[in-house]
DRENTORKOL-3810 file (N, C-alpha, C; in nm, 4 decimals):
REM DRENTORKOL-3810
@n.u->-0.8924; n.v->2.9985; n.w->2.0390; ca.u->-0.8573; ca.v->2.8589; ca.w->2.0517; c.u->-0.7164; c.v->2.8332; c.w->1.9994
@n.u->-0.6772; n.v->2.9170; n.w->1.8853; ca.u->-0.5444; ca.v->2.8684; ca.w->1.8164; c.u->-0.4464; c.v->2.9410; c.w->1.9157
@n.u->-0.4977; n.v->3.0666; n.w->2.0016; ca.u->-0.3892; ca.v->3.0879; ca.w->2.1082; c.u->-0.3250; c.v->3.0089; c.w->2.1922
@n.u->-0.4572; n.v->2.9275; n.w->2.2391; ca.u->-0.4831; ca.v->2.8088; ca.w->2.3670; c.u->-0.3426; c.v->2.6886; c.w->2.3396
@n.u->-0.3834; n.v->2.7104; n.w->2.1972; ca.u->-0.3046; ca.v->2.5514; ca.w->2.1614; c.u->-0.1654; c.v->2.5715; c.w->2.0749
@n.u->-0.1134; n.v->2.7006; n.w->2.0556; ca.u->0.0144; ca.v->2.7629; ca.w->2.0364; c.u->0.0913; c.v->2.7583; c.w->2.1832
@n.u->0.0390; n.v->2.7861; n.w->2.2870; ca.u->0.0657; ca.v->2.8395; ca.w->2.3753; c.u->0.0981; c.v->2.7050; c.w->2.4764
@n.u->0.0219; n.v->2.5878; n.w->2.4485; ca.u->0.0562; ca.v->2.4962; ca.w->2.4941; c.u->0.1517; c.v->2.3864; c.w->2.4312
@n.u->0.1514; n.v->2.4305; n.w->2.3336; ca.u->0.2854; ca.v->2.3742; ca.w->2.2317; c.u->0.3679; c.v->2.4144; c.w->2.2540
@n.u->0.4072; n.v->2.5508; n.w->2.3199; ca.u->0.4957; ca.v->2.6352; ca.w->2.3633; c.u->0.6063; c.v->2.6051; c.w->2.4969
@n.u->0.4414; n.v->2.5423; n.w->2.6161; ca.u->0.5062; ca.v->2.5095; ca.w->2.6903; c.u->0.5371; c.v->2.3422; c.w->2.6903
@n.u->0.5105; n.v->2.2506; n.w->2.5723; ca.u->0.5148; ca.v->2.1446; ca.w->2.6027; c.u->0.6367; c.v->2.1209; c.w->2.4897
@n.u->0.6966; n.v->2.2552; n.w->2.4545; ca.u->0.8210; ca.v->2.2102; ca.w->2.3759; c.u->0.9408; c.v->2.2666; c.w->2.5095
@n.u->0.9214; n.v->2.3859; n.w->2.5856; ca.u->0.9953; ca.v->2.4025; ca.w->2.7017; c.u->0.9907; c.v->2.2570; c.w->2.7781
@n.u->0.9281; n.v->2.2071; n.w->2.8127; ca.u->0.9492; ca.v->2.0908; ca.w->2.9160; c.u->1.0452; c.v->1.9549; c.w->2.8006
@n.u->1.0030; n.v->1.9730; n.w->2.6912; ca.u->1.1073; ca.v->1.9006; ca.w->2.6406; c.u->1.2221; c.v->1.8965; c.w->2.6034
@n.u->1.2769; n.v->2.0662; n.w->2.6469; ca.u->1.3976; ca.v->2.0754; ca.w->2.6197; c.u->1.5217; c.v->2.0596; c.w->2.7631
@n.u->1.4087; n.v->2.1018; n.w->2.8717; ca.u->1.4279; ca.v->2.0691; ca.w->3.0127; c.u->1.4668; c.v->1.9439; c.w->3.0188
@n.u->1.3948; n.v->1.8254; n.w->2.9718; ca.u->1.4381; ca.v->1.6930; ca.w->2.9981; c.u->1.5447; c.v->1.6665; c.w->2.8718
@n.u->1.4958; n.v->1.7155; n.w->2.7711; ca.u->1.6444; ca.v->1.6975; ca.w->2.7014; c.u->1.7768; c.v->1.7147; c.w->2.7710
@n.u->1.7549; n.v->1.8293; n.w->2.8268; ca.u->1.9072; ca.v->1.8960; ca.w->2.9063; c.u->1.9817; c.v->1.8133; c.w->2.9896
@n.u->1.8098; n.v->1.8080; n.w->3.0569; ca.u->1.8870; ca.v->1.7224; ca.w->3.2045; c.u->1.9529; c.v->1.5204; c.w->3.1476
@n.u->1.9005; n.v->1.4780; n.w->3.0807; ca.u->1.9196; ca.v->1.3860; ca.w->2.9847; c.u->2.0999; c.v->1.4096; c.w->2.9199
@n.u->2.0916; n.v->1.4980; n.w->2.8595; ca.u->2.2147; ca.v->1.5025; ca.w->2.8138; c.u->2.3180; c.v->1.5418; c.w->2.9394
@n.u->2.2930; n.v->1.6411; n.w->3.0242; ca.u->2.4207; ca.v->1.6253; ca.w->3.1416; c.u->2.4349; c.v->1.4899; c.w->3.2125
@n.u->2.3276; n.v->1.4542; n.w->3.2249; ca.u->2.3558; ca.v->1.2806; ca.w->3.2499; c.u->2.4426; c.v->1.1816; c.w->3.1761
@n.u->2.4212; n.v->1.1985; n.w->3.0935; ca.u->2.4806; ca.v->1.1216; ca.w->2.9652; c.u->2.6325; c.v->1.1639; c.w->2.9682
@n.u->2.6477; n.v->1.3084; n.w->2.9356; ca.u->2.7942; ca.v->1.3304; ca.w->3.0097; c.u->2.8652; c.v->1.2770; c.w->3.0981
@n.u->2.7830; n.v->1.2986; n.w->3.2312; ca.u->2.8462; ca.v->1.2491; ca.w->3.3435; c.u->2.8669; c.v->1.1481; c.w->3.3693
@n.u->2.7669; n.v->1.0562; n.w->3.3187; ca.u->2.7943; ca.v->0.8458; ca.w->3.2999; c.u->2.8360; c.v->0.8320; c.w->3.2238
@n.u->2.8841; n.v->0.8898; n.w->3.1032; ca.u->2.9620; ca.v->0.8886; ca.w->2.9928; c.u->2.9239; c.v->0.7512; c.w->2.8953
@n.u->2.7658; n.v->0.7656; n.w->2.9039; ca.u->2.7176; ca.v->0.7037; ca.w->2.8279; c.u->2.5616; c.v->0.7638; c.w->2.8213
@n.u->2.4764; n.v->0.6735; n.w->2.6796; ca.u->2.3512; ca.v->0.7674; ca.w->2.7004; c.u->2.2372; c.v->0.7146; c.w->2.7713
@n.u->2.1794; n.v->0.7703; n.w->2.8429; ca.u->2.0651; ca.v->0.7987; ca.w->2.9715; c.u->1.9508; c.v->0.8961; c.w->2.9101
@n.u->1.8441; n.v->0.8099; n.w->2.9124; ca.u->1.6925; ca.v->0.8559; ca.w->2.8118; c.u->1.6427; c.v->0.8420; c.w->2.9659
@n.u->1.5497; n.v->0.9088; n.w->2.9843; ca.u->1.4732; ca.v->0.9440; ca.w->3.0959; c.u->1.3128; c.v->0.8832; c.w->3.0247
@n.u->1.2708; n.v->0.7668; n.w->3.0804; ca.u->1.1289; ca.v->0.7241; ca.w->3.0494; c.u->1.0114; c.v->0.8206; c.w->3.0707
@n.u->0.9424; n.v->0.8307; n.w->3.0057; ca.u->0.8188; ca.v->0.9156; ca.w->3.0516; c.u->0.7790; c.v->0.8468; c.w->3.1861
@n.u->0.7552; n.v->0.7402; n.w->3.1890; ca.u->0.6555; ca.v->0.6937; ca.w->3.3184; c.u->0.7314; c.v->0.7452; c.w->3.4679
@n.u->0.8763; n.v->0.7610; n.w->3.4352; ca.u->0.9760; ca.v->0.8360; ca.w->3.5609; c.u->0.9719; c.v->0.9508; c.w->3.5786
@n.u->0.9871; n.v->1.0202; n.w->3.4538; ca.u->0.9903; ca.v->1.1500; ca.w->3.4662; c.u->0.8195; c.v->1.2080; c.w->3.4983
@n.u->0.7304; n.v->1.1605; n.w->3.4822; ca.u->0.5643; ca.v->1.2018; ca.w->3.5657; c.u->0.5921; c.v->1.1000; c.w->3.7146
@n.u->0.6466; n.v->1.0488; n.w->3.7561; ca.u->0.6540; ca.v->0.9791; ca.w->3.8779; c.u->0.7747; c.v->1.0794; c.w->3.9714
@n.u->0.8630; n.v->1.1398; n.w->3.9023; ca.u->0.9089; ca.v->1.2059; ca.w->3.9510; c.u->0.8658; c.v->1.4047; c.w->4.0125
@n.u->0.7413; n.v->1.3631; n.w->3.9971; ca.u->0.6560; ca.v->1.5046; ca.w->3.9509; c.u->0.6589; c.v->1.4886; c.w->4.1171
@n.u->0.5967; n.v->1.4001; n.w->4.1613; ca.u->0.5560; ca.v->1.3903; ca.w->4.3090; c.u->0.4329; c.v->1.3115; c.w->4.3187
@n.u->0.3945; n.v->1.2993; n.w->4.4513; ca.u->0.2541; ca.v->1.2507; ca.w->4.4670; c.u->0.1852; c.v->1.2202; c.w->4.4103
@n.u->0.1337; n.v->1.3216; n.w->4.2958; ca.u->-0.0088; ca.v->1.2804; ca.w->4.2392; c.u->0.0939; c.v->1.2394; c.w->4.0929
@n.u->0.2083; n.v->1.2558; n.w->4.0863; ca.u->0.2260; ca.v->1.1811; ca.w->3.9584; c.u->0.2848; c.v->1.0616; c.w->3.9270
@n.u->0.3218; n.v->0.9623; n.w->4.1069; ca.u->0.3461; ca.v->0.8289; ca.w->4.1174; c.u->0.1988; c.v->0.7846; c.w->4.0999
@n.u->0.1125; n.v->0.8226; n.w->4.1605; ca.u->-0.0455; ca.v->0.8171; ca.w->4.1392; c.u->-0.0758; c.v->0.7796; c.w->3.9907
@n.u->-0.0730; n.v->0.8861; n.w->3.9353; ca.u->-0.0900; ca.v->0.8840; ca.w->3.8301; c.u->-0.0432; c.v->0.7515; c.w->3.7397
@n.u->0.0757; n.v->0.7336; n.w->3.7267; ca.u->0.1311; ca.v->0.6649; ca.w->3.6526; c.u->0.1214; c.v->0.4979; c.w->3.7271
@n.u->0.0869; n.v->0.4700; n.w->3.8672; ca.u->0.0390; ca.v->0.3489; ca.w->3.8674; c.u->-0.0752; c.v->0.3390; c.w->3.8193
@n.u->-0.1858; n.v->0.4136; n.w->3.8224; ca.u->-0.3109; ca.v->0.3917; ca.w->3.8152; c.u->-0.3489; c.v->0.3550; c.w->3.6273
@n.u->-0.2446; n.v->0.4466; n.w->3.5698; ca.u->-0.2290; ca.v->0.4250; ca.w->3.4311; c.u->-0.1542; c.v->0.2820; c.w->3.3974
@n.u->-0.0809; n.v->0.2228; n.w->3.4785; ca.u->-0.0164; ca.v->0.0803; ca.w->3.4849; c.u->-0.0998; c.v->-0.0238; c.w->3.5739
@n.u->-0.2077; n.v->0.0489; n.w->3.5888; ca.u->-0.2795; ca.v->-0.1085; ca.w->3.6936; c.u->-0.3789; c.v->-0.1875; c.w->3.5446
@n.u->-0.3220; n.v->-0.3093; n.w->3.5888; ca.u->-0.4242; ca.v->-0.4073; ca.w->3.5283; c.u->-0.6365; c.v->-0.3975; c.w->3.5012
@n.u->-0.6520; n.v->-0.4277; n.w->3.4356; ca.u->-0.7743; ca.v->-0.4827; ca.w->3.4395; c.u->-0.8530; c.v->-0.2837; c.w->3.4268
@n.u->-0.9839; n.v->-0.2552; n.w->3.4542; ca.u->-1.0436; ca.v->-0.1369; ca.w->3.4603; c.u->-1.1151; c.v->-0.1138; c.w->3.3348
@n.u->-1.1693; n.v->0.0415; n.w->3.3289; ca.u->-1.1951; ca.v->0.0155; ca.w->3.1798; c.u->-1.1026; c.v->0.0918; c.w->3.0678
@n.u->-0.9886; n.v->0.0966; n.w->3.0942; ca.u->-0.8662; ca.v->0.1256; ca.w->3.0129; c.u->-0.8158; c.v->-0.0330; c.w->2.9843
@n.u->-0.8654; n.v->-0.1549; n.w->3.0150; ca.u->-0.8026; ca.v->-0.2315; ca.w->2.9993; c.u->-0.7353; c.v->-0.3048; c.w->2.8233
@n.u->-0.8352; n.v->-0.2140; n.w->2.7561; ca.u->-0.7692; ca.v->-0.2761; ca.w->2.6278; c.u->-0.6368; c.v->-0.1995; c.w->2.5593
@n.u->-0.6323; n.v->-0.0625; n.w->2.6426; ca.u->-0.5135; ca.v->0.0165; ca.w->2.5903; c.u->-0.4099; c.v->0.0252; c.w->2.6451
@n.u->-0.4281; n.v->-0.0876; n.w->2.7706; ca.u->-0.3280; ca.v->-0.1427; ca.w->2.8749; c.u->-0.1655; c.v->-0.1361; c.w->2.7915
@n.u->-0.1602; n.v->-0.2431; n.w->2.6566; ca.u->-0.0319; ca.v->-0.1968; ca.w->2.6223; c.u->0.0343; c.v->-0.0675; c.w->2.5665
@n.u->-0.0785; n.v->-0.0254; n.w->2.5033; ca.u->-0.0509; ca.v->0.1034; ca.w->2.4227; c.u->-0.0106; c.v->0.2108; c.w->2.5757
@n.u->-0.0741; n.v->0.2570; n.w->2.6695; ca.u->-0.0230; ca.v->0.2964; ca.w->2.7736; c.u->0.1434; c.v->0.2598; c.w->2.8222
@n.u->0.1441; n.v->0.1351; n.w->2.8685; ca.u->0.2897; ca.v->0.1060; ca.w->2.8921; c.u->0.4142; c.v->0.1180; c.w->2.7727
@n.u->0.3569; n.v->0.1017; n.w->2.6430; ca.u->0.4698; ca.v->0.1301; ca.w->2.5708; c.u->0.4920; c.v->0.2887; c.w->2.5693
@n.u->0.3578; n.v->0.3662; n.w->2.5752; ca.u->0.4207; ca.v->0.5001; ca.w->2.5899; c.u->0.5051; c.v->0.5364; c.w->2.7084
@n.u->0.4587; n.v->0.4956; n.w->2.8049; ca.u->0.5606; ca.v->0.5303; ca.w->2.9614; c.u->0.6612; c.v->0.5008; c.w->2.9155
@n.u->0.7370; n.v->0.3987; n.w->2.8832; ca.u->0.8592; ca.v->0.3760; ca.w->2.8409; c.u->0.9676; c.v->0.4425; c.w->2.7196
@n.u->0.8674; n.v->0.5153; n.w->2.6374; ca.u->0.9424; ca.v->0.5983; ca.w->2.5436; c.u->1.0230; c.v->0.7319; c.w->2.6251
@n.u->1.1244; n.v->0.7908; n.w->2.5791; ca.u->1.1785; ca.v->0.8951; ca.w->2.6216; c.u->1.1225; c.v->1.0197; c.w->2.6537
@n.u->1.1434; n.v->1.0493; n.w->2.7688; ca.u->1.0591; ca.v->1.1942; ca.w->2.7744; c.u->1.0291; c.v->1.2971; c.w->2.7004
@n.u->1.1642; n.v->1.3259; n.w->2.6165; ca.u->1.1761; ca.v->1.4843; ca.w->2.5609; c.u->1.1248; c.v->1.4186; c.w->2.4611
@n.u->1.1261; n.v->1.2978; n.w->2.3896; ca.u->1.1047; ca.v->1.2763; ca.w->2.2263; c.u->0.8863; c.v->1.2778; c.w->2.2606
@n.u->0.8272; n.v->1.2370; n.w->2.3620; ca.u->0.6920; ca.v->1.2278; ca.w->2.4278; c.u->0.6573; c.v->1.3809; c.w->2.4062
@n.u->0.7242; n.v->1.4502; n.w->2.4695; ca.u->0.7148; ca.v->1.6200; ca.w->2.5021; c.u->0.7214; c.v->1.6666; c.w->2.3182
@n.u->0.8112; n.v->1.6664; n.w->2.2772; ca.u->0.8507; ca.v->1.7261; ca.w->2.1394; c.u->0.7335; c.v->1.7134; c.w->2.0605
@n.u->0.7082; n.v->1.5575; n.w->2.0309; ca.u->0.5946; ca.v->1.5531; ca.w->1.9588; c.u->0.4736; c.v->1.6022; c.w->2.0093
@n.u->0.4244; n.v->1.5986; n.w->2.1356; ca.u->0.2979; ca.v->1.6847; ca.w->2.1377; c.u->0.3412; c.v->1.8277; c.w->2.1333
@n.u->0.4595; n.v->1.8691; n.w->2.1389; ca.u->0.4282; ca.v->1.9795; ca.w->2.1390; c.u->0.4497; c.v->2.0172; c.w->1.9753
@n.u->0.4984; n.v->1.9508; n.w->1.8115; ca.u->0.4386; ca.v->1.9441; ca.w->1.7327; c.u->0.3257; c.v->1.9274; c.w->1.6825
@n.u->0.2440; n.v->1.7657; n.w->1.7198; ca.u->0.1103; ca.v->1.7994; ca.w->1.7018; c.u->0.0163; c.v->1.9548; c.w->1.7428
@n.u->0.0374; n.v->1.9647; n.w->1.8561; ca.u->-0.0205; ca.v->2.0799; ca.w->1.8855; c.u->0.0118; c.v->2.1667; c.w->1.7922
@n.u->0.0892; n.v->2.2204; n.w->1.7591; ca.u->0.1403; ca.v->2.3360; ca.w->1.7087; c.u->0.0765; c.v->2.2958; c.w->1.5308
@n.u->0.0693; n.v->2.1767; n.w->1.5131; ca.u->0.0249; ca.v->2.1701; ca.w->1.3493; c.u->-0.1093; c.v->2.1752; c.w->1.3694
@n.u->-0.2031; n.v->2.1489; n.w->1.4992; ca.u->-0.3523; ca.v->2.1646; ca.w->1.4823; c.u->-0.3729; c.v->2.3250; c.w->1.4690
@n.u->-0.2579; n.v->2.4125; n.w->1.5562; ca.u->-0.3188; ca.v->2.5454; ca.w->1.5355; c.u->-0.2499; c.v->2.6319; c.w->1.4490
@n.u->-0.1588; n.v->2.5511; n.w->1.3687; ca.u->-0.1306; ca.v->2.6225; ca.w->1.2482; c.u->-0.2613; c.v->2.6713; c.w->1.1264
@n.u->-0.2074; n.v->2.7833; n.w->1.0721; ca.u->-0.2586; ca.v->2.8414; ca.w->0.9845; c.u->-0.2373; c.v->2.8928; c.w->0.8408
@n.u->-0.2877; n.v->2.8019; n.w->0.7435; ca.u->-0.1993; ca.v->2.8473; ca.w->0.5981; c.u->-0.2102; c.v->3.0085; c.w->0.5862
@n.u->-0.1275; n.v->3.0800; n.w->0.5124; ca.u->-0.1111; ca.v->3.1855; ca.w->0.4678; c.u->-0.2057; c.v->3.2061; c.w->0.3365
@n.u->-0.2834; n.v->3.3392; n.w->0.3058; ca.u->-0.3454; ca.v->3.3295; ca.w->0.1817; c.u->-0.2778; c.v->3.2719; c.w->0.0613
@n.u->-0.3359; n.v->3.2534; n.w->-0.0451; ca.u->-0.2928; ca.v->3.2136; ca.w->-0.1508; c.u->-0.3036; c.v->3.3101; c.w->-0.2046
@n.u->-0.3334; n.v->3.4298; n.w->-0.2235; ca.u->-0.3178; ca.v->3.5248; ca.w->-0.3510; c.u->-0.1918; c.v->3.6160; c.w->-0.2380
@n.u->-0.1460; n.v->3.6197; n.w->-0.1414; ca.u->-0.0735; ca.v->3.6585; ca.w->-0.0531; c.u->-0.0838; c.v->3.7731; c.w->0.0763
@n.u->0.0017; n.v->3.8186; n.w->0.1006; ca.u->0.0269; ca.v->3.8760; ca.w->0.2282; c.u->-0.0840; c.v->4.0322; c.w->0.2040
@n.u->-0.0893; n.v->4.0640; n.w->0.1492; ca.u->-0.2033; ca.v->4.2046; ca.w->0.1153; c.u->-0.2964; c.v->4.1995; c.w->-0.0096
@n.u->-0.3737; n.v->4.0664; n.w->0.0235; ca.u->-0.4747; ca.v->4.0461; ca.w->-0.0472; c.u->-0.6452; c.v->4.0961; c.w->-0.0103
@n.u->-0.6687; n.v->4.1730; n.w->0.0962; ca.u->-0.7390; ca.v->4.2086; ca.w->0.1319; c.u->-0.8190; c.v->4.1336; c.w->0.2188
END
C-alpha cells in the first residue's frame, strides 16, 4: 500500500511540475504572471474532463452542499492543487525510522 501511494505522489508531483513549467513560460512570454486554474487545466484534458468539471460545477444534486468548496478548489492554481496532494500523499505513506536506529534489529 505505501508503494501505491509513494508512487502516486510521485506522479502527482510530476504533473505539478509540468503545469508549473508550462505556467512559468507563459508568464515569460506575457511578461506577466499566468496561474493556470485547476478547473482549466482538467477541462483541458479533453472530453471526459470538460465533463467532468461541469458536472462538478452543476448546481443542485447530491454534492449540493460542497457546491462552494468544489468551485473554490477549481479556481486555485494547478501546480499549487498537484503539489499538495502530491505531499499529502507522500506524508500518509511516510515512515518513521526506528528509534534505537538504523541496525537495531
Amino acid at each position: 500500500m505505501r508503494f501505491i501511494l509513494r508512487f502516486a505522489s510521485f506522479l502527482s508531483l510530476v504533473v505539478g511540475t509540468l503545469v508549473a513549467s508550462v505556467d512559468s513560460i507563459q508568464s515569460v512570454s506575457a511578461s506577466q504572471v499566468v496561474l493556470t486554474p485547476l478547473g482549466i487545466a482538467i477541462a483541458a484534458m479533453g472530453e471526459t474532463g470538460l465533463a467532468l468539471v461541469q458536472s462538478l460545477e452543476r448546481p443542485g444534486g447530491a454534492a449540493g452542499i460542497f457546491q462552494p468548496v468544489m468551485r473554490w478548489v477549481l479556481m486555485q492554481p494547478a501546480f499549487a492543487f498537484f503539489m499538495m496532494i502530491s505531499l499529502l500523499l507522500w506524508m500518509v505513506a511516510y515512515r518513521r525510522p526506528p528509534v534505537a536506529g538504523r541496525f537495531s534489529g
